[in-house]
mmCIF file as gemmi writes it, N, C-alpha and C atoms, coordinates in Angstrom:
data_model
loop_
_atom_site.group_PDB
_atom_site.id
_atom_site.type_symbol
_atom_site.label_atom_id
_atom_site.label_alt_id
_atom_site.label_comp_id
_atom_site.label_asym_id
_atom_site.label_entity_id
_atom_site.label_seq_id
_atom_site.pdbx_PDB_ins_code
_atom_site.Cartn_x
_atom_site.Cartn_y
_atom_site.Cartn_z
_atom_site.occupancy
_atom_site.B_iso_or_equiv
_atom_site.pdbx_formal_charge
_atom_site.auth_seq_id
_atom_site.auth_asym_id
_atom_site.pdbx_PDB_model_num
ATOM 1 N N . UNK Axp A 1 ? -55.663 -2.605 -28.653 1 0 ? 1 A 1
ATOM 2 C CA . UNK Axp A 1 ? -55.328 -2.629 -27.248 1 0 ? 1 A 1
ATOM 3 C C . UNK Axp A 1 ? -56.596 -2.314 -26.455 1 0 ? 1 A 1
ATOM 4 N N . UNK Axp A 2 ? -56.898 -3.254 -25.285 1 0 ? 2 A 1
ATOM 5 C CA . UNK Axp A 2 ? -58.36 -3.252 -24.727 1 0 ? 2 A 1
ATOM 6 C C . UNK Axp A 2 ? -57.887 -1.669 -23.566 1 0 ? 2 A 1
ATOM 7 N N . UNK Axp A 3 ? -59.144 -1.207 -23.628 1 0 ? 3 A 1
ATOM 8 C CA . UNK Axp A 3 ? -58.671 0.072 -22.845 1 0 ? 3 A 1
ATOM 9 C C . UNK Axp A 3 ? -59.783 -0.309 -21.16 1 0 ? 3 A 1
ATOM 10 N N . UNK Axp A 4 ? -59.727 0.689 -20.143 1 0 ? 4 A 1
ATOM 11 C CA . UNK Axp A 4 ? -59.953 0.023 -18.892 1 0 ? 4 A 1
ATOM 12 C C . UNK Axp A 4 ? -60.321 1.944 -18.677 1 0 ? 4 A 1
ATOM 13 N N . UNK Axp A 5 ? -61.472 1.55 -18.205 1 0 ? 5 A 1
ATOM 14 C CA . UNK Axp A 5 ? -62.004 2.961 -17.648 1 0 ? 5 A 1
ATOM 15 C C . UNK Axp A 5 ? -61.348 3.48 -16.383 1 0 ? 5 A 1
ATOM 16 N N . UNK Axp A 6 ? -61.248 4.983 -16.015 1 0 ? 6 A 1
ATOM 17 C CA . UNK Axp A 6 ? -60.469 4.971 -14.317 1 0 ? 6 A 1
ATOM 18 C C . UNK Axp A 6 ? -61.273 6.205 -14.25 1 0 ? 6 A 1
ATOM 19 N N . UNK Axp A 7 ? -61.512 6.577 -13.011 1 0 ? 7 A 1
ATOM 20 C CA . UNK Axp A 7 ? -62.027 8.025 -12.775 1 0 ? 7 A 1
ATOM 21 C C . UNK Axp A 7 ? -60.572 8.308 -11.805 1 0 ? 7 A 1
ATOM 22 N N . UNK Axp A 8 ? -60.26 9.44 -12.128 1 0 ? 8 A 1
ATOM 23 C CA . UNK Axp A 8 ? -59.485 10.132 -11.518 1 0 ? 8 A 1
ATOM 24 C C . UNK Axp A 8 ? -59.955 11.673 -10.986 1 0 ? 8 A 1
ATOM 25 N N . UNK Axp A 9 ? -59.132 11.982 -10.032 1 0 ? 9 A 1
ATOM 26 C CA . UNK Axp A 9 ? -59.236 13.314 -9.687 1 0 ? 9 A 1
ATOM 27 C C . UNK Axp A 9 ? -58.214 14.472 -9.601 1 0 ? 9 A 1
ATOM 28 N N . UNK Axp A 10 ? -58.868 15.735 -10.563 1 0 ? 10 A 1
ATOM 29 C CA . UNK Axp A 10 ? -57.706 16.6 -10.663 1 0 ? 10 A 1
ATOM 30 C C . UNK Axp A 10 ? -57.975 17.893 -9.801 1 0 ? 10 A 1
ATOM 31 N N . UNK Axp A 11 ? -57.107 19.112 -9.508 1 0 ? 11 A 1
ATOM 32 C CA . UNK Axp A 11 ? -57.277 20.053 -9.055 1 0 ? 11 A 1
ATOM 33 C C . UNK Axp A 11 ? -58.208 20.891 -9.99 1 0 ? 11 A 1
ATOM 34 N N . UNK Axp A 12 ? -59.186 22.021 -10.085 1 0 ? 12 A 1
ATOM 35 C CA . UNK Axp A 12 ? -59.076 22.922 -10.989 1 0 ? 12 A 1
ATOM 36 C C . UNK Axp A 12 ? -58.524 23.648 -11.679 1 0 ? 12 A 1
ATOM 37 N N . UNK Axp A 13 ? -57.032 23.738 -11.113 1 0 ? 13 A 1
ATOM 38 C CA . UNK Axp A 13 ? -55.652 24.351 -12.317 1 0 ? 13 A 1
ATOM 39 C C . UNK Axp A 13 ? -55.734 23.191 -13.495 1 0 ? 13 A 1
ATOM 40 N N . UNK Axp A 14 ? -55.51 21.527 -12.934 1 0 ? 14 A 1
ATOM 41 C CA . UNK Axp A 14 ? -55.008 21.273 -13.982 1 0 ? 14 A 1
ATOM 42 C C . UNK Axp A 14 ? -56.608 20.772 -15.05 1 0 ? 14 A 1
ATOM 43 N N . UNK Axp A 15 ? -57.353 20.591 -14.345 1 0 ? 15 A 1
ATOM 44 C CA . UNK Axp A 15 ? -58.987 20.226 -15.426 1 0 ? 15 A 1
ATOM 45 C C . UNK Axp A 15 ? -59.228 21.886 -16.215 1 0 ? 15 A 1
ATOM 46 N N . UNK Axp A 16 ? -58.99 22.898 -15.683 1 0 ? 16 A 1
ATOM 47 C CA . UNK Axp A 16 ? -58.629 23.833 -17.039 1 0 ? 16 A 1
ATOM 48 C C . UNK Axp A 16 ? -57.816 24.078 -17.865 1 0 ? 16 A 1
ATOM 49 N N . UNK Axp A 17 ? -56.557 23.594 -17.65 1 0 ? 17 A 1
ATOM 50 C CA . UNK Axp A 17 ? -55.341 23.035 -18.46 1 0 ? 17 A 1
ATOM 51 C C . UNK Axp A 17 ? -56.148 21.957 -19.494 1 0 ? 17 A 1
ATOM 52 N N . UNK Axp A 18 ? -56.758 21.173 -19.23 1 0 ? 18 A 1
ATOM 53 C CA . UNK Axp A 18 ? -56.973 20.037 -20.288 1 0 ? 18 A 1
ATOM 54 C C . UNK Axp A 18 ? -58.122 20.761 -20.749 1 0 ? 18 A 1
ATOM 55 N N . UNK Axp A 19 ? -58.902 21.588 -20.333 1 0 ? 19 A 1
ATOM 56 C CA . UNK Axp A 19 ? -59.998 22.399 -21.178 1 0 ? 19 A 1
ATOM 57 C C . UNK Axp A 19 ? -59.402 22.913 -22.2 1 0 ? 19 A 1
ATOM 58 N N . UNK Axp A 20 ? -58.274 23.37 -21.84 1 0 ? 20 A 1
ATOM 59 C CA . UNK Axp A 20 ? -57.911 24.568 -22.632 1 0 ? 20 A 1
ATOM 60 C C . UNK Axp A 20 ? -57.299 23.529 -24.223 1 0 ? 20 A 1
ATOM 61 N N . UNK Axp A 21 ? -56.648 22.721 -23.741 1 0 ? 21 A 1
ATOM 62 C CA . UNK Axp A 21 ? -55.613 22.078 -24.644 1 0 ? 21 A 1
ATOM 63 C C . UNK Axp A 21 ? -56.941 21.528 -25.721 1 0 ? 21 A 1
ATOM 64 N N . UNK Axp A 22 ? -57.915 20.911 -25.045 1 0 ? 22 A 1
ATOM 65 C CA . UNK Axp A 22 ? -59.13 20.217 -25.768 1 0 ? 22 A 1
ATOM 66 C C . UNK Axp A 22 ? -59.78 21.644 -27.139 1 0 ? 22 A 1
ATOM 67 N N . UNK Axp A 23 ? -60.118 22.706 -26.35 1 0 ? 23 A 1
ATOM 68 C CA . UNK Axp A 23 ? -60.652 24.038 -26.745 1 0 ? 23 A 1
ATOM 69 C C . UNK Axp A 23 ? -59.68 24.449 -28.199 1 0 ? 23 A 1
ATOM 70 N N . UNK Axp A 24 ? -58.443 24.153 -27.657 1 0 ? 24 A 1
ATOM 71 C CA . UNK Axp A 24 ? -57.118 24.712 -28.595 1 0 ? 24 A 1
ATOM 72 C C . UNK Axp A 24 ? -56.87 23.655 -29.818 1 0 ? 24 A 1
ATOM 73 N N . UNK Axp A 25 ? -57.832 22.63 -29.838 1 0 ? 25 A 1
ATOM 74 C CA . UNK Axp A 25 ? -57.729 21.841 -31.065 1 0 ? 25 A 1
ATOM 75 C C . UNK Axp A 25 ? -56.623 20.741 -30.898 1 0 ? 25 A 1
ATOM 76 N N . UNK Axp A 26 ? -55.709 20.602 -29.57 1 0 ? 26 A 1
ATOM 77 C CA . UNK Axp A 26 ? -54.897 19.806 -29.439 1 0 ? 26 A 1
ATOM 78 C C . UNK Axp A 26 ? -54.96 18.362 -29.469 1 0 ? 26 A 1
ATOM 79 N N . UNK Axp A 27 ? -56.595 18.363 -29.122 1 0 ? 27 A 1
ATOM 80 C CA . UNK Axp A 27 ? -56.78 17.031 -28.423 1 0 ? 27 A 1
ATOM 81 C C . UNK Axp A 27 ? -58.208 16.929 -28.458 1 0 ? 27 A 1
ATOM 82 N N . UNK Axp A 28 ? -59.201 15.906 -29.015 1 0 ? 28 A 1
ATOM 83 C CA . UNK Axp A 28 ? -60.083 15.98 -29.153 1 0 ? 28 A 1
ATOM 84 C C . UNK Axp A 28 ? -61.461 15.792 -27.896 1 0 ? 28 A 1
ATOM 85 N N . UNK Axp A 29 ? -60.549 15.075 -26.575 1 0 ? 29 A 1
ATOM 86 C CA . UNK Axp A 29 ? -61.067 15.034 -25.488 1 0 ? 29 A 1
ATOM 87 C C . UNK Axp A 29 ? -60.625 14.944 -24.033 1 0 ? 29 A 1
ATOM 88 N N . UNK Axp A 30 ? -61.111 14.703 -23.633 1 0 ? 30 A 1
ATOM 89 C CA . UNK Axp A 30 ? -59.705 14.845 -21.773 1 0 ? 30 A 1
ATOM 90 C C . UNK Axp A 30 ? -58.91 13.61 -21.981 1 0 ? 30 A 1
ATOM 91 N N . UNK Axp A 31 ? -59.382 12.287 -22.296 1 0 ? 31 A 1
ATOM 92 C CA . UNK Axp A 31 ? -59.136 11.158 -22.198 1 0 ? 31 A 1
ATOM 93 C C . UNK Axp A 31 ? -57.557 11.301 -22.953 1 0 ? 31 A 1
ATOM 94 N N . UNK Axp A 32 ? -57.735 11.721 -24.438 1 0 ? 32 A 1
ATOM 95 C CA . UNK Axp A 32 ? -56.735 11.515 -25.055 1 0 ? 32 A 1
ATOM 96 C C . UNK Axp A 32 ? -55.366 12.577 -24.757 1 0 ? 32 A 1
ATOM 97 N N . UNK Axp A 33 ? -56.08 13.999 -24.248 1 0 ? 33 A 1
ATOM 98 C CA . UNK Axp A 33 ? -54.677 14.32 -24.057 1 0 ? 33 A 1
ATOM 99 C C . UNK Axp A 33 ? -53.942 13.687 -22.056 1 0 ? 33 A 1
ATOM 100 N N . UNK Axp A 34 ? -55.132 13.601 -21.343 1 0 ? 34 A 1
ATOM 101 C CA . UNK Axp A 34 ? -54.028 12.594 -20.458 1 0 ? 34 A 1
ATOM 102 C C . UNK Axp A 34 ? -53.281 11.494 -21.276 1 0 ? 34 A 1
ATOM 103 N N . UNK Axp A 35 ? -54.101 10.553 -21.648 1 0 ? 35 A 1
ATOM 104 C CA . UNK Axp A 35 ? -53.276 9.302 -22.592 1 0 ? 35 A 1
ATOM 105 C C . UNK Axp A 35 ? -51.86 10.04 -23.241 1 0 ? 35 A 1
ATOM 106 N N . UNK Axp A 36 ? -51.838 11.064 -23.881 1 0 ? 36 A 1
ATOM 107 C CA . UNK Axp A 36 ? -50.602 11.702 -24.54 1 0 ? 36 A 1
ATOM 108 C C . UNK Axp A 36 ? -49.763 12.082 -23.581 1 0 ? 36 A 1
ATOM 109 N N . UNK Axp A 37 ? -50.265 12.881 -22.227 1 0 ? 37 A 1
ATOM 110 C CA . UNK Axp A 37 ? -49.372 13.006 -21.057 1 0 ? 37 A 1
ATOM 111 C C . UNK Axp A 37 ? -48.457 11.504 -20.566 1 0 ? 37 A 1
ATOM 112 N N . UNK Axp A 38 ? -49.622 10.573 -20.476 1 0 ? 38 A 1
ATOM 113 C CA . UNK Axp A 38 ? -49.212 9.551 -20.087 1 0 ? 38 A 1
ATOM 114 C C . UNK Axp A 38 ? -47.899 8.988 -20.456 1 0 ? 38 A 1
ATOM 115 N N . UNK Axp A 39 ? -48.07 8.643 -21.871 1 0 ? 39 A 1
ATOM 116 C CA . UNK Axp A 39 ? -47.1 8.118 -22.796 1 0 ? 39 A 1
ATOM 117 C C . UNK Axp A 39 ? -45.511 8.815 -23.175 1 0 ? 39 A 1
ATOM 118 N N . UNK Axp A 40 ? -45.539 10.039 -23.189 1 0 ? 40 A 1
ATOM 119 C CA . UNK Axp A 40 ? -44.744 11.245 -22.446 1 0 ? 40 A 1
ATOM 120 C C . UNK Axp A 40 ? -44.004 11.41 -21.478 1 0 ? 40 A 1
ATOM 121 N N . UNK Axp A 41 ? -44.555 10.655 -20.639 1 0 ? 41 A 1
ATOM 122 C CA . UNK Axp A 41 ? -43.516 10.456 -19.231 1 0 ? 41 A 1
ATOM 123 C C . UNK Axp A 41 ? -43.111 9.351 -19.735 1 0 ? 41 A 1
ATOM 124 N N . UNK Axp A 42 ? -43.511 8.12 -20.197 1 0 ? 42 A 1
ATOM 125 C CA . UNK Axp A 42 ? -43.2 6.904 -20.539 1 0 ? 42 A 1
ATOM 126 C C . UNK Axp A 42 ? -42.111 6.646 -21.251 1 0 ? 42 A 1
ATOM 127 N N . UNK Axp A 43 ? -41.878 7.978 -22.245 1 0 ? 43 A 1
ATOM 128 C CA . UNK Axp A 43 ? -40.782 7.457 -23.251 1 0 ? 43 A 1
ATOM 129 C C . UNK Axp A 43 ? -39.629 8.494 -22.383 1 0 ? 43 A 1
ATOM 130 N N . UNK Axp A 44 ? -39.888 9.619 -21.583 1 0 ? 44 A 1
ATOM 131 C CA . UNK Axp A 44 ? -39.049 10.032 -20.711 1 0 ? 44 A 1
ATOM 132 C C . UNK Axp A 44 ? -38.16 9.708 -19.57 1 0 ? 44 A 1
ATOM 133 N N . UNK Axp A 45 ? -39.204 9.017 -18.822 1 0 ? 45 A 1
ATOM 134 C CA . UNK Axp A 45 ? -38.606 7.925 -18.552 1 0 ? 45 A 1
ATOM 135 C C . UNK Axp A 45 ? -37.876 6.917 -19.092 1 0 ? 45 A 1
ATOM 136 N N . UNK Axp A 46 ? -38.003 6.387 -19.804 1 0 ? 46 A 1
ATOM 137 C CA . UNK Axp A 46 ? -37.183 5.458 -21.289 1 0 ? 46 A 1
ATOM 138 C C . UNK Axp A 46 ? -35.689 5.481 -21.172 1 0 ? 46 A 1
ATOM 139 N N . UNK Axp A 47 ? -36.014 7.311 -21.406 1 0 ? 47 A 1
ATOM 140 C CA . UNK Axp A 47 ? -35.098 8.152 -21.851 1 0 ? 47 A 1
ATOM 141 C C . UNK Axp A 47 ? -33.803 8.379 -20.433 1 0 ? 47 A 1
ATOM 142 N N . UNK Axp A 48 ? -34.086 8.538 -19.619 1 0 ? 48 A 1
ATOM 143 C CA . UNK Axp A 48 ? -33.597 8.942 -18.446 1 0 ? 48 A 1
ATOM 144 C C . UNK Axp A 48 ? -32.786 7.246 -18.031 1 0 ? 48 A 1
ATOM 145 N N . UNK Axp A 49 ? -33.761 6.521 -17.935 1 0 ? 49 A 1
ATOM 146 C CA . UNK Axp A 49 ? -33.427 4.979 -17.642 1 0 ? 49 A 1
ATOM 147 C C . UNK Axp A 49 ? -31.739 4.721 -18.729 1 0 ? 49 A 1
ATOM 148 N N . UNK Axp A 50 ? -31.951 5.227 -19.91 1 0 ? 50 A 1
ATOM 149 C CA . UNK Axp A 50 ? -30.684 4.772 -20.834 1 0 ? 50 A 1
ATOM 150 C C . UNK Axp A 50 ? -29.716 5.53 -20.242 1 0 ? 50 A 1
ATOM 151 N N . UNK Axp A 51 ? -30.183 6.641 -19.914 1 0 ? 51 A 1
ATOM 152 C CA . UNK Axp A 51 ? -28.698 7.646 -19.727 1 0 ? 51 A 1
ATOM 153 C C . UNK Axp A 51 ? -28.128 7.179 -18.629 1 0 ? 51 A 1
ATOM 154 N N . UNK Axp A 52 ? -29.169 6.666 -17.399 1 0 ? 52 A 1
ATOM 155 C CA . UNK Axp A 52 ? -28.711 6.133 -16.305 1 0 ? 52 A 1
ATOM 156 C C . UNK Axp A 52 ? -27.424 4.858 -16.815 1 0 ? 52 A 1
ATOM 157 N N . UNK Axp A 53 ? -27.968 4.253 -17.42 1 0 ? 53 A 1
ATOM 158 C CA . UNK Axp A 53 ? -27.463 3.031 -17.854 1 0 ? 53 A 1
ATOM 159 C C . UNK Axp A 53 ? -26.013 3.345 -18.803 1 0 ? 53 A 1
ATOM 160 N N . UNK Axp A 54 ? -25.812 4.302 -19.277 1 0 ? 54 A 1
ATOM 161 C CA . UNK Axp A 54 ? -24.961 4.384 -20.064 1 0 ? 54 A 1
ATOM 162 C C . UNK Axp A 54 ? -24.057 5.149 -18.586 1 0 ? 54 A 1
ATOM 163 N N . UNK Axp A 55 ? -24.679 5.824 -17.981 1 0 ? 55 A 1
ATOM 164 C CA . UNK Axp A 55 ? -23.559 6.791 -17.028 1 0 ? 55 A 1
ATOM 165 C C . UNK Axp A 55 ? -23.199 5.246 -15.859 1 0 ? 55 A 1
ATOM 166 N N . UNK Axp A 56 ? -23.564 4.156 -15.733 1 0 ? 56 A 1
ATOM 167 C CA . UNK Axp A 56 ? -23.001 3.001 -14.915 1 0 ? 56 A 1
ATOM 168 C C . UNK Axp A 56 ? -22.515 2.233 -16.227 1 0 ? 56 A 1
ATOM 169 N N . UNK Axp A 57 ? -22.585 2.296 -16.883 1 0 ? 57 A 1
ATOM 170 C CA . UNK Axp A 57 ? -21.655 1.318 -18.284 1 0 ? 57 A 1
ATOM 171 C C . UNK Axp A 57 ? -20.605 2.476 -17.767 1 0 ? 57 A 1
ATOM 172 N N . UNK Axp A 58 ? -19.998 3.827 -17.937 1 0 ? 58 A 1
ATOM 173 C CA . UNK Axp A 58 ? -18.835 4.557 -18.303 1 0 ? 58 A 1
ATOM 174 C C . UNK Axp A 58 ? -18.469 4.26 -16.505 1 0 ? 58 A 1
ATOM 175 N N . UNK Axp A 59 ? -18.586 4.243 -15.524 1 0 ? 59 A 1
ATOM 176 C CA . UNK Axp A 59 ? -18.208 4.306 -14.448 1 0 ? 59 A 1
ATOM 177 C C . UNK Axp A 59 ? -17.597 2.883 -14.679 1 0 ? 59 A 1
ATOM 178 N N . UNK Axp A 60 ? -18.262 2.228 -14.759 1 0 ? 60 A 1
ATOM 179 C CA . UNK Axp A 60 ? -17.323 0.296 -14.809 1 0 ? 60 A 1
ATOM 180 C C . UNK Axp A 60 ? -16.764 0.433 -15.981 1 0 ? 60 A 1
ATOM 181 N N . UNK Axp A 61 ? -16.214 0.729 -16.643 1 0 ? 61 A 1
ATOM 182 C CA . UNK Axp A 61 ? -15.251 0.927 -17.98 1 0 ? 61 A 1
ATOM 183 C C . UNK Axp A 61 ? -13.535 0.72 -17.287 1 0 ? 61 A 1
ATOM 184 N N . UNK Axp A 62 ? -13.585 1.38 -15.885 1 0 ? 62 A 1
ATOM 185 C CA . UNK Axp A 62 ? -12.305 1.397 -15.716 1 0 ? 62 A 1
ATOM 186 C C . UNK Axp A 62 ? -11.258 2.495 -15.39 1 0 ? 62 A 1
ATOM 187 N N . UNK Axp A 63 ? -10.431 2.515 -15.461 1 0 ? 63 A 1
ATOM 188 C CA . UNK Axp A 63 ? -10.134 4.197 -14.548 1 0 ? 63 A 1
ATOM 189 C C . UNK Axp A 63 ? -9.549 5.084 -15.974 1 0 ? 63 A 1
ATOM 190 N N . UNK Axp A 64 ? -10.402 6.127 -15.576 1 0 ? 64 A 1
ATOM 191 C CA . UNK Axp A 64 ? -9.865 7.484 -16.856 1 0 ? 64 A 1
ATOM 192 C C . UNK Axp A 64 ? -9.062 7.508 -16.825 1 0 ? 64 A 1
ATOM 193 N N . UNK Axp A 65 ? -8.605 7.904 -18.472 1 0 ? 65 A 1
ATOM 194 C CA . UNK Axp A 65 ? -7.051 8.508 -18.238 1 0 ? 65 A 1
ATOM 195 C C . UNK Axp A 65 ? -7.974 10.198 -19.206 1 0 ? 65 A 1
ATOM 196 N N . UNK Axp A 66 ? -6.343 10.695 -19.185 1 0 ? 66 A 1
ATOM 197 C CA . UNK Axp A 66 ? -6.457 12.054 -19.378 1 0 ? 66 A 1
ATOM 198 C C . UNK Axp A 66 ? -7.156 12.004 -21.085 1 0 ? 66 A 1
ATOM 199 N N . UNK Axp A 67 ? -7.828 13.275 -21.382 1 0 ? 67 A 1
ATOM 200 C CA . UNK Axp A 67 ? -7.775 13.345 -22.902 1 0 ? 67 A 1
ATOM 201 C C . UNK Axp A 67 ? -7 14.386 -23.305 1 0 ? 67 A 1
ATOM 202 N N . UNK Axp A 68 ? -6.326 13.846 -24.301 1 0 ? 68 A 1
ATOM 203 C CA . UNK Axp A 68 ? -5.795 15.017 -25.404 1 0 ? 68 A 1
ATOM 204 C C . UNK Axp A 68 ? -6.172 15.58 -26.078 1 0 ? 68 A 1
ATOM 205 N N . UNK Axp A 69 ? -7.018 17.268 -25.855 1 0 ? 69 A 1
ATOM 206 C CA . UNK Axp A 69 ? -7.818 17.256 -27.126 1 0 ? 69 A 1
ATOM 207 C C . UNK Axp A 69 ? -6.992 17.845 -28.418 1 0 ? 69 A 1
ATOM 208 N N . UNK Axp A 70 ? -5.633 18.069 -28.593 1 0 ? 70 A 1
ATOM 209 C CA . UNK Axp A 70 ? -5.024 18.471 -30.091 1 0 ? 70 A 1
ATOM 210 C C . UNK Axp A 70 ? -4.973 16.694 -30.573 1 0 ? 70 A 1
ATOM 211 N N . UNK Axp A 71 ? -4.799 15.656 -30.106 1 0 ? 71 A 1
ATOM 212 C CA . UNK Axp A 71 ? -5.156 14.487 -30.736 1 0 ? 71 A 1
ATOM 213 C C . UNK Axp A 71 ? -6.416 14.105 -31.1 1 0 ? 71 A 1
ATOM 214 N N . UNK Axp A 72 ? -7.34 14.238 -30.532 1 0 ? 72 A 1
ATOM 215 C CA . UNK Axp A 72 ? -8.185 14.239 -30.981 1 0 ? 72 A 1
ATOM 216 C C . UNK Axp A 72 ? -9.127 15.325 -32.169 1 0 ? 72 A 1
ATOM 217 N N . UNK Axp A 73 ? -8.413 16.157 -31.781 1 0 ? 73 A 1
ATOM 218 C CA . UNK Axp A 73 ? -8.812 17.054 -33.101 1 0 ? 73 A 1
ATOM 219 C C . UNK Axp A 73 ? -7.978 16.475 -34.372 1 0 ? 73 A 1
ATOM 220 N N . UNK Axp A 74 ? -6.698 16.697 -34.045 1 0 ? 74 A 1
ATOM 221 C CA . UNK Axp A 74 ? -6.125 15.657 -35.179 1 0 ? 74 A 1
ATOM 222 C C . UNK Axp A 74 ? -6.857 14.632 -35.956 1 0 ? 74 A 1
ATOM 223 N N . UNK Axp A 75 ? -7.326 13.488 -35.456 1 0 ? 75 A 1
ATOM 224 C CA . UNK Axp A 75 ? -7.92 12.116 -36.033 1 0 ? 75 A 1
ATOM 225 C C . UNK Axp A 75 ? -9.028 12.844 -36.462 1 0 ? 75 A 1
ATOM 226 N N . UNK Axp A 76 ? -10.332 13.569 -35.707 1 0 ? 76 A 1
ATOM 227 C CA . UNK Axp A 76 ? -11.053 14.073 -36.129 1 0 ? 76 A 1
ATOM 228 C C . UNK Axp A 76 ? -10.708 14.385 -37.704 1 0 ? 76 A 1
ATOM 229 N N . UNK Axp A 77 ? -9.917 15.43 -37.62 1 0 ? 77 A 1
ATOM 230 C CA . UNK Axp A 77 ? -9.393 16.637 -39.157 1 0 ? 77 A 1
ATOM 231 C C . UNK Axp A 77 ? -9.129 15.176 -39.658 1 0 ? 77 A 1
ATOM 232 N N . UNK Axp A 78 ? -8.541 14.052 -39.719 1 0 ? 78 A 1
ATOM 233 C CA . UNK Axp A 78 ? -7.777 13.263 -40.22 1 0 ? 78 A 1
ATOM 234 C C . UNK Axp A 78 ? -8.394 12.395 -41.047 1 0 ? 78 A 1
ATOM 235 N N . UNK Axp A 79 ? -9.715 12.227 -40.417 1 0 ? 79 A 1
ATOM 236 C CA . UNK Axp A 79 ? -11.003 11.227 -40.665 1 0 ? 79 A 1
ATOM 237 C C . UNK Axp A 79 ? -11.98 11.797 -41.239 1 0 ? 79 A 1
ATOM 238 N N . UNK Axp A 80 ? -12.427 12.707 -40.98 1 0 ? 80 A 1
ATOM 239 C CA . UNK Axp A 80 ? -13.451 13.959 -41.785 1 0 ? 80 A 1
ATOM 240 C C . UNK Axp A 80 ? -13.133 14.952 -42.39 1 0 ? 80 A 1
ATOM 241 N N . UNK Axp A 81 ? -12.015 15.383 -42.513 1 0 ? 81 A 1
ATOM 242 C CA . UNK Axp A 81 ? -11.307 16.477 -43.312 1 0 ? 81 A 1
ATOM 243 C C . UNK Axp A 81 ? -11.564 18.079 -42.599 1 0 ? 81 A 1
């Protein structure tokens, strides 16, 4: 994957944050632990995007009805012992 240089600018809280993480053996240079930040939000995002998606799949499903939970414990016990 071709990579693309950027200069960015951070506060001094967070450029000693990445000192520290670099110092602490985490990360061998600034570059890579932003890149790890990066990718981090990426799959969090991911992550957030499905749940979204699953919480508008259960809303269009149709109108709740009640649950029973001694039936459902039932099938549960019934199916898994």
């Amino acid at each position: 994957m071709a990579t693309v240089r950027k200069t960015i600018t951070l506060t001094e809280q967070q450029d000693a944050w990445i000192a520290a993480q670099v110092a602490a053996g985490h990360y061998t240079n600034d570059s890579e632990a932003i890149r790890d930040l990066i990718r981090r939000e990426q799959e969090r995002t991911a992550e957030v995007e499905a749940i979204r998606a699953a919480l508008i799949e259960g809303e269009n499903s149709g109108t709740p009805r009640p649950f029973d939970a001694a039936a459902f414990k039932q099938r549960m016990t019934a199916t898994y012992g």
